[in-house]
C-alpha positions in Angstrom: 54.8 -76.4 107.0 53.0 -75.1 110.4 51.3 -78.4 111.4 48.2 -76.1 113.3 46.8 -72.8 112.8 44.6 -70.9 115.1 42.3 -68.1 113.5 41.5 -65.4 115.6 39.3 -64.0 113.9 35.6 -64.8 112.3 33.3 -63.9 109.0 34.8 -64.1 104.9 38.3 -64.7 105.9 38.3 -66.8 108.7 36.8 -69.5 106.1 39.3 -68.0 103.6 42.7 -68.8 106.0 40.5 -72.5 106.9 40.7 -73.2 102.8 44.3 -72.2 102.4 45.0 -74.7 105.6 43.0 -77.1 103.9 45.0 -77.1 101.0 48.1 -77.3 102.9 47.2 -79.8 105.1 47.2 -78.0 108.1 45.0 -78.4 110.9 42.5 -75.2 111.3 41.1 -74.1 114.6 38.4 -71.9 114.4 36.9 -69.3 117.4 33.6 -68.0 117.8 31.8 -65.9 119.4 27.9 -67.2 121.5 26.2 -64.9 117.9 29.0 -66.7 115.3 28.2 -70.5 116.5 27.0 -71.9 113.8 28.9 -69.4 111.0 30.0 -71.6 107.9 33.9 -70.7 109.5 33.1 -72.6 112.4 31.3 -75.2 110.6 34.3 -75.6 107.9 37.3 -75.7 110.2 38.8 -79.0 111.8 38.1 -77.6 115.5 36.0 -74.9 116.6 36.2 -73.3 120.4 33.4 -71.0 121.9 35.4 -67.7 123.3 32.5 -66.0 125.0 29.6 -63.3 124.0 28.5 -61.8 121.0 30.5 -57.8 121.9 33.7 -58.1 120.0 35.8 -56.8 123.6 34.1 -59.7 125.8 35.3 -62.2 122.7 37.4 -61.7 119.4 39.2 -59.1 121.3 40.0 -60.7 124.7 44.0 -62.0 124.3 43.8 -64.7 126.9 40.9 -66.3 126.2 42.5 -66.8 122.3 45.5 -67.6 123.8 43.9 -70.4 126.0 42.3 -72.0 123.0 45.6 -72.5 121.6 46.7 -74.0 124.6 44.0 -76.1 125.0 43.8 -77.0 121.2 47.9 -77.8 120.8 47.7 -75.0 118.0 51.1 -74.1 116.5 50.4 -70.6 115.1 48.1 -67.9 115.0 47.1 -66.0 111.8 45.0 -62.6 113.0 43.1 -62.1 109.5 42.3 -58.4 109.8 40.9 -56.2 111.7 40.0 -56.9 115.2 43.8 -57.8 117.0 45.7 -57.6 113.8 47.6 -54.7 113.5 48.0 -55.0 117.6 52.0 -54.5 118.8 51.2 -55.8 121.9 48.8 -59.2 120.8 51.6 -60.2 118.2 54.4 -60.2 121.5 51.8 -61.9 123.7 51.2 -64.4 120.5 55.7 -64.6 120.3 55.7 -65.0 124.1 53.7 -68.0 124.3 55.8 -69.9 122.2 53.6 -69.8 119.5 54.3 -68.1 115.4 52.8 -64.6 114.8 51.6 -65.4 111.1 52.0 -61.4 110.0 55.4 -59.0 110.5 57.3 -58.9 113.5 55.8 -56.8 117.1 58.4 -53.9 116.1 57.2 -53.4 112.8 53.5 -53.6 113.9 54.5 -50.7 116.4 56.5 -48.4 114.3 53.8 -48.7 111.2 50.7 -48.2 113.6 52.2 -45.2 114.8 51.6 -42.9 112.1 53.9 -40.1 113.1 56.9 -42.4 113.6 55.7 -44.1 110.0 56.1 -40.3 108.2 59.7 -40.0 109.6 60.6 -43.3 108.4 59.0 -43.5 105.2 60.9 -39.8 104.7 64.2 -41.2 105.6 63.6 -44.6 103.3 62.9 -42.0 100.5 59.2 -42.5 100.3 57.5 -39.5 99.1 55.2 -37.9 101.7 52.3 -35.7 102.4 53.2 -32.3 104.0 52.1 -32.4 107.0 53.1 -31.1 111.0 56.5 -33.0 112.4 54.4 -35.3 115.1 51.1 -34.4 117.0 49.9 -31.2 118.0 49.5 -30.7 121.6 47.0 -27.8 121.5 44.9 -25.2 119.1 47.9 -23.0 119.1 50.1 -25.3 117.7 47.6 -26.0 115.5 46.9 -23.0 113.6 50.8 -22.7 113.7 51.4 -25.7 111.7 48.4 -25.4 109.6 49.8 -21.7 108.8 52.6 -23.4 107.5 51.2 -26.4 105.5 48.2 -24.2 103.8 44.4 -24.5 104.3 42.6 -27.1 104.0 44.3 -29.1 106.1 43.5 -33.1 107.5 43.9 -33.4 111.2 44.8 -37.5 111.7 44.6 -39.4 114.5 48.3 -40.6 115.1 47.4 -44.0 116.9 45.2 -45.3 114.3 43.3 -44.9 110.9 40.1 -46.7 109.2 38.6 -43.0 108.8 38.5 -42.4 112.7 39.4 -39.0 114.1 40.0 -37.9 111.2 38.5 -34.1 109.9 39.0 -31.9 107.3 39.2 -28.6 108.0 38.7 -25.8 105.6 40.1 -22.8 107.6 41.4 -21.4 110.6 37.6 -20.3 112.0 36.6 -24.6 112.5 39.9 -25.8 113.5 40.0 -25.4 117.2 36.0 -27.5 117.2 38.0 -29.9 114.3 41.1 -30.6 116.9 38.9 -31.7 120.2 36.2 -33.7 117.8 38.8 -36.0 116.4 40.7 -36.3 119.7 37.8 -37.3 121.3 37.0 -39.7 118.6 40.5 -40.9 118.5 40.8 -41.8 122.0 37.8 -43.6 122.3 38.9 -45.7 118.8 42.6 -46.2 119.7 43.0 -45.0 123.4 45.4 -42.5 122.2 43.9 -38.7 121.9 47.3 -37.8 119.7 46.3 -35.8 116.0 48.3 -34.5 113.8 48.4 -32.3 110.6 48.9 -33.0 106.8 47.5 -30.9 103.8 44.4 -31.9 102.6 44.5 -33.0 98.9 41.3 -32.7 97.1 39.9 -35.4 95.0 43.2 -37.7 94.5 42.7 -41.5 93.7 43.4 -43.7 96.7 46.2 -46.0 95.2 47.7 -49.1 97.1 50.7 -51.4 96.8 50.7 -54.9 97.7 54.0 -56.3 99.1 55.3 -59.8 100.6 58.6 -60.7 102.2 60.1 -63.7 103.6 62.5 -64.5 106.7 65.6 -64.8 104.6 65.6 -61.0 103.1 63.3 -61.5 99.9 60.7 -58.8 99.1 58.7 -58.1 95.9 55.8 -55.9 94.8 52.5 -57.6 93.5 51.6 -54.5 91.7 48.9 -51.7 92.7 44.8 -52.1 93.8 42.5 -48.9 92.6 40.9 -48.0 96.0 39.1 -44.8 95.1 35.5 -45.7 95.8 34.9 -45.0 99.7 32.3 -43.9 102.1 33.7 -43.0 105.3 37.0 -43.6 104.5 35.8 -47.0 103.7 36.2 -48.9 101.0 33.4 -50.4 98.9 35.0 -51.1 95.3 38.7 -52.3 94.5 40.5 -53.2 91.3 43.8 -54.1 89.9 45.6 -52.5 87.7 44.6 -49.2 88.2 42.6 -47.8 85.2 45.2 -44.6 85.6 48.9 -46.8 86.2 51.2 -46.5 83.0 54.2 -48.9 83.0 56.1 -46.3 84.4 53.8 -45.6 87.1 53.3 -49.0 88.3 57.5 -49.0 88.6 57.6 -45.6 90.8 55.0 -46.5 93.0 56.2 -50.3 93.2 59.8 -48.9 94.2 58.0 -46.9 96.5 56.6 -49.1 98.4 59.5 -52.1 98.5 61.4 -49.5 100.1 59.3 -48.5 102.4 58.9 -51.8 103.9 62.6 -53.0 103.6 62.8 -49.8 106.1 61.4 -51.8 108.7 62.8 -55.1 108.0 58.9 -56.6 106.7 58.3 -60.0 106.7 54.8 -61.3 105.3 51.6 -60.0 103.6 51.4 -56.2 104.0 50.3 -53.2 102.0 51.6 -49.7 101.1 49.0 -47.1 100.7 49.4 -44.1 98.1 47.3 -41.1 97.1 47.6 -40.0 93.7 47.4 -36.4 91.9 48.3 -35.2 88.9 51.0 -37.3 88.4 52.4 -37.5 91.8 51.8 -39.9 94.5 52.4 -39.6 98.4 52.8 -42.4 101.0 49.6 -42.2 103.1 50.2 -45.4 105.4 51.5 -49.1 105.6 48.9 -51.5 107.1 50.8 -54.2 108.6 48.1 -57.7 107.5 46.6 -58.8 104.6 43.7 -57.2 103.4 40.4 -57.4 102.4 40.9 -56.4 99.0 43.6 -59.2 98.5 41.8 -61.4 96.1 42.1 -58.8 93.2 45.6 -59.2 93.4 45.7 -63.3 93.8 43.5 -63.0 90.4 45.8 -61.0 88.3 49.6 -62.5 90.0 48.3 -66.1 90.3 49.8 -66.2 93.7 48.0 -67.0 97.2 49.0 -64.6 99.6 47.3 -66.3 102.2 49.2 -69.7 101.2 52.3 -67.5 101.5 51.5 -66.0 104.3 51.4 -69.7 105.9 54.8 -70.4 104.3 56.4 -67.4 105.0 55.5 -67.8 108.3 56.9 -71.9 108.7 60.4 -70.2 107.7 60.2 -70.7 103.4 61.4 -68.2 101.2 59.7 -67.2 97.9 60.2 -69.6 95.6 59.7 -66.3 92.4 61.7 -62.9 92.2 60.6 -59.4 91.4 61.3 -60.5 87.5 58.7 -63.3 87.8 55.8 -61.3 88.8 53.3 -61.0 86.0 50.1 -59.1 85.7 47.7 -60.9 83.6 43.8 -59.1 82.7 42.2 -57.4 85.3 40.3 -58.1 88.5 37.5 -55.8 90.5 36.0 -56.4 93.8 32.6 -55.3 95.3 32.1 -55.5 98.7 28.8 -56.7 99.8 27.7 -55.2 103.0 24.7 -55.3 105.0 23.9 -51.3 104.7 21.1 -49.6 103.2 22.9 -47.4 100.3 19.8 -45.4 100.0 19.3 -44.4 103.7 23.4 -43.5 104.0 25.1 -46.5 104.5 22.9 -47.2 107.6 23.7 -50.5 108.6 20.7 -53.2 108.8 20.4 -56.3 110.6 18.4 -59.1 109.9 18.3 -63.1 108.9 19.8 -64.4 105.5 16.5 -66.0 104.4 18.0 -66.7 100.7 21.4 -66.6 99.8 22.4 -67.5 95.9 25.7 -66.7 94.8 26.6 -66.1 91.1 29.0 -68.8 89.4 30.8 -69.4 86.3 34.1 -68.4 84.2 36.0 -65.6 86.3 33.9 -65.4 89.2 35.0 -65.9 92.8 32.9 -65.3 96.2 34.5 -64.5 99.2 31.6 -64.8 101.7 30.5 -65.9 105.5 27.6 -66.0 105.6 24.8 -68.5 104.5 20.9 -69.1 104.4 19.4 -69.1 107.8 21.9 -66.8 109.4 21.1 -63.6 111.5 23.3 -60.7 110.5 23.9 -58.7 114.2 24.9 -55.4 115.3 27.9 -56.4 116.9 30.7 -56.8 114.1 31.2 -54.9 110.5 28.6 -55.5 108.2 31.1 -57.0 105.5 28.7 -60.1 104.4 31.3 -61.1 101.3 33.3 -60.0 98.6 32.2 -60.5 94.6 35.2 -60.5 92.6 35.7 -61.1 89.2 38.5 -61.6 86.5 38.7 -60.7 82.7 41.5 -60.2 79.9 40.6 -56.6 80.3 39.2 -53.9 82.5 35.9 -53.9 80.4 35.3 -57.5 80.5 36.3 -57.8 84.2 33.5 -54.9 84.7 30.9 -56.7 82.2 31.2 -59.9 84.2 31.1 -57.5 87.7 27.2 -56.2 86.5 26.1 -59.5 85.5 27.3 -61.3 88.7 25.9 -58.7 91.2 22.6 -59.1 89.1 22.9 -62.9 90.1 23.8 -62.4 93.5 20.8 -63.2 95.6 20.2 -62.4 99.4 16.9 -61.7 101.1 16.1 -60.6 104.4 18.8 -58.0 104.9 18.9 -54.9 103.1 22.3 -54.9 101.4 24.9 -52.8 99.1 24.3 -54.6 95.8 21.7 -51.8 94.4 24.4 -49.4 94.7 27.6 -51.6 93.3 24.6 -52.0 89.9 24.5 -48.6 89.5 28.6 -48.1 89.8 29.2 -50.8 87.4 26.8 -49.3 84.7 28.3 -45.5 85.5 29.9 -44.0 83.1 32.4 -41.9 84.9 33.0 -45.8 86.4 33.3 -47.4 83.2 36.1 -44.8 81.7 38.1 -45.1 85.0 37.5 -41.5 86.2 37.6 -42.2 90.1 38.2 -40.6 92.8 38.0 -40.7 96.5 35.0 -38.4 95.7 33.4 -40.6 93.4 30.1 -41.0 95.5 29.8 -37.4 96.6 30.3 -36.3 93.0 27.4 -38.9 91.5 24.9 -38.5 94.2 22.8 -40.3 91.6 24.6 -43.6 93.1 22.5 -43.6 96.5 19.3 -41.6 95.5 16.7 -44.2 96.5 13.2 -41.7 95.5 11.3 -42.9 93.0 8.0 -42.6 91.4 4.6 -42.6 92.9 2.8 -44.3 90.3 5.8 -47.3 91.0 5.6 -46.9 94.9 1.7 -47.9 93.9 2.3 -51.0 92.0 5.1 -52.0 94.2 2.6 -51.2 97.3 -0.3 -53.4 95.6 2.0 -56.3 95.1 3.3 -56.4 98.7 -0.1 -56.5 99.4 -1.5 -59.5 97.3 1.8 -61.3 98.1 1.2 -60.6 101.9 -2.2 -62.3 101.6 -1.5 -65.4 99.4 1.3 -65.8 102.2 -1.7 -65.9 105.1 -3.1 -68.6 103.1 -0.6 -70.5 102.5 0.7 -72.1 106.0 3.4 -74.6 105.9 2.8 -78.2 107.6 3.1 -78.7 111.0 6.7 -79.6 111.7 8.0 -77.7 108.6 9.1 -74.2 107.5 7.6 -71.8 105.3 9.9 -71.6 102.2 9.3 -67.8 101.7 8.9 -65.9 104.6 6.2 -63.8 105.6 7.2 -60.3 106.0 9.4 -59.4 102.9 11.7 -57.3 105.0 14.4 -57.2 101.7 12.3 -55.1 99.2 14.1 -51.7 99.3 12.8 -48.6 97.6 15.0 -48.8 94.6 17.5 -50.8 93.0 15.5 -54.3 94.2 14.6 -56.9 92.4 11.1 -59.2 92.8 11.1 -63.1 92.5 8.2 -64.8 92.6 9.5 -68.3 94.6 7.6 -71.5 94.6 
């Protein structure tokens, strides 16, 4: 086993790779940024280095300064978490080149997977179905309406460098594509530093379907079965579940298939996921990302296996102890993730300090958080605060547990997503499985935030009495006031009101 392992990263699963070192009994080292000092990562790993100012570019992005703390710290690995310098060719080589492990797939599979292009060849030549789309990036509006001739209106222009929902555009005819083509270049370059775009038909309303796979050093790969990822804003995902409500035994086969093939095509080694979108019956490779991800828990709950323990033996040069054949689903799982954005006002990110944090507990709940009471939520990194998962023998009881968690789930003093994952749970389109990647545009009911006038009244009225008990109630010199005094939570809809001592 790797006796060290620097995290280069911060938030939920920074603290998640510090357990699974924990349990291993290998030494974590931890990074922070001058905003993160006193996160509960940094508090809960073994060491903990300061890498410079709050901007992710002047910190969790700068190579040499991670690469110095290793030196410094005697670290003997680095595990990337995701986002930030994860799916980065060229940090994984500088990572290999300092004589240190890389704990995620090897520079040249980073490369060839990150560039999506290359990836549509490859996945074609492995036998992964594709979507059809123009042979590598369009160079100008010509070529555009060429290839877009041939694929059929609408069409998705892609940005080729990257993916997360940026430069992306969907374009329903020839009349907005030339406007379509410079937008997302722009927005590509200034995401990925690569203007490239490229074509594939657009497909209306499919599920977004994902496989997980692992692989060792020593030629052994298996599929972990499929996550639901359907329910998105931005291209982002908010709610994540496995099985999927639509996967028959047959299904889960296909797409499993799929997707071991498509990373034996690039020789995979680790954690990594193959991405689907379903229709109808059919199911097309949409991308492979290359690192564990955030949505992994729903598969540890139904496999039983830690992919971030395997990660960290994969990585020391173990093979999987279990085969395809061993791989059992058992009940179901489904994620929320809590995020710091106002559901009711578009998603619009908040900031704020974590004045009360209370987590749910009992049988088949897990939280997957990083934050705590008394921390201040910035502008400067996504506004993931933690994950709510739970577990059940079935998809109903895993979705029963899900409403009365998130009803348990207390933060204050940071407007956050949890009105809007109430309402999902309790939907009925929800509860019969009938998702989409349309899901919130097609139940604007989700994220209307109006209500009443006679309840904006009583609401109003309450603030106010509350507001002046508070100016006569000042805490003791020396201490703080338990409940502070501007109750900067209460949303329009979807909060609730607790009176606290």
């Amino acid at each position: 086993m790797l006796e060290s392992v620097l995290i280069a990263n911060r938030g939920e699963i920074a603290l998640r790779i510090v357990r699974a070192c924990r349990e291993l009994g290998v030494r974590s080292i931890a990074v922070y940024s001058e905003a993160d000092r006193g996160a509960p990562h940094v508090l809960a790993a073994d060491e903990a280095y300061g890498i410079g100012p709050a901007p992710s570019g002047e910190s969790y992005l700068r190579t040499d300064r991670l690469l110095e703390v290793a030196a410094r710290s005697g670290a003997r690995a680095v595990h990337p978490g995701y986002g930030f310098l994860s799916e980065r060719a060229v940090f994984a080589r500088a990572v290999r080149d300092a004589g240190l492990v890389f704990i995620g797939p090897k520079p040249d599979t980073i490369a060839a997977m990150g560039d999506k292009v290359r990836a549509r060849r490859l996945m074609q030549e492995a036998g992964t179905p594709v979507i059809p789309g123009s042979p590598g990036p369009v160079r100008n509006p010509d070529e555009a309406r060429r290839q877009a001739r041939e694929i059929g209106f609408p069409v998705l222009l892609k940005a080729a460098a990257g993916g997360g929902g940026k430069g992306m555009r969907v374009v329903e005819g020839p009349e907005g594509l030339e406007r379509a083509l410079a937008a997302a270049g722009r927005e590509a370059e200034a995401a990925f530093g690569d203007p490239a775009v490229y074509l594939e038909r657009y497909l209306d309303a499919p599920r977004h379907i994902e496989v997980q796979v692992l692989g060792d050093g020593h030629g052994n790969l298996v599929h972990l079965g499929e996550r639901e990822c359907s329910i998105q804003r931005r291209h982002q995902k908010l709610v994540e579940e496995s099985p999927s409500p639509v996967a028959t035994p047959e299904l889960r086969t296909r797409m499993g298939e799929a997707a071991a093939r498509a990373a034996r095509a690039v020789g995979y080694v680790g954690a990594g996921t193959v991405e689907f979108l379903y229709l109808d019956g059919d199911f097309h490779f949409l991308e492979m990302n290359t690192r564990l991800q955030v949505e992994h828990p729903v598969t540890e709950l139904v496999t039983g296996i830690d992919l971030v323990e395997w990660q960290l033996r994969v990585a020391a040069g173990e093979p999987l102890s279990f085969t395809q054949e061993d791989v059992r689903l058992s009940g179901h799982a489904v994620e929320c993730r809590i995020t710091s954005e106002d559901p009711f006002q578009g998603f619009l990110p908040a900031t704020g300090r974590v004045e009360v944090l209370e987590v749910p507990v009992g049988a088949g709940v897990r939280w997957d958080g990083g934050i705590r009471a008394g921390f201040d939520i910035g502008r400067h990194y996504d506004p993931l605060l933690g994950k709510l998962v739970t577990w059940g023998l079935d998809r109903a009881s895993a979705v029963r547990r899900m409403a009365r968690a998130l009803d348990e789930l207390t933060i204050v003093g940071v407007p956050t997503s949890v009105p809007f994952h109430q309402r999902v749970m309790r939907h009925a389109a929800f509860r019969r499985g009938d998702l989409s990647i349309r899901f919130i545009e097609d139940h604007p009911e989700l994220t209307a935030g109006d209500v009443d006038a006679d309840t904006l009244a009583v609401v109003a009225a309450a603030a106010a009495l509350l507001a002046d008990g508070e100016r006569g109630r000042q805490p003791a010199r020396g201490r703080r006031a338990a409940v502070p005094p501007v109750f900067s939570a209460w949303r329009r809809a979807g909060a609730k009101w607790a009176v606290l001592p």
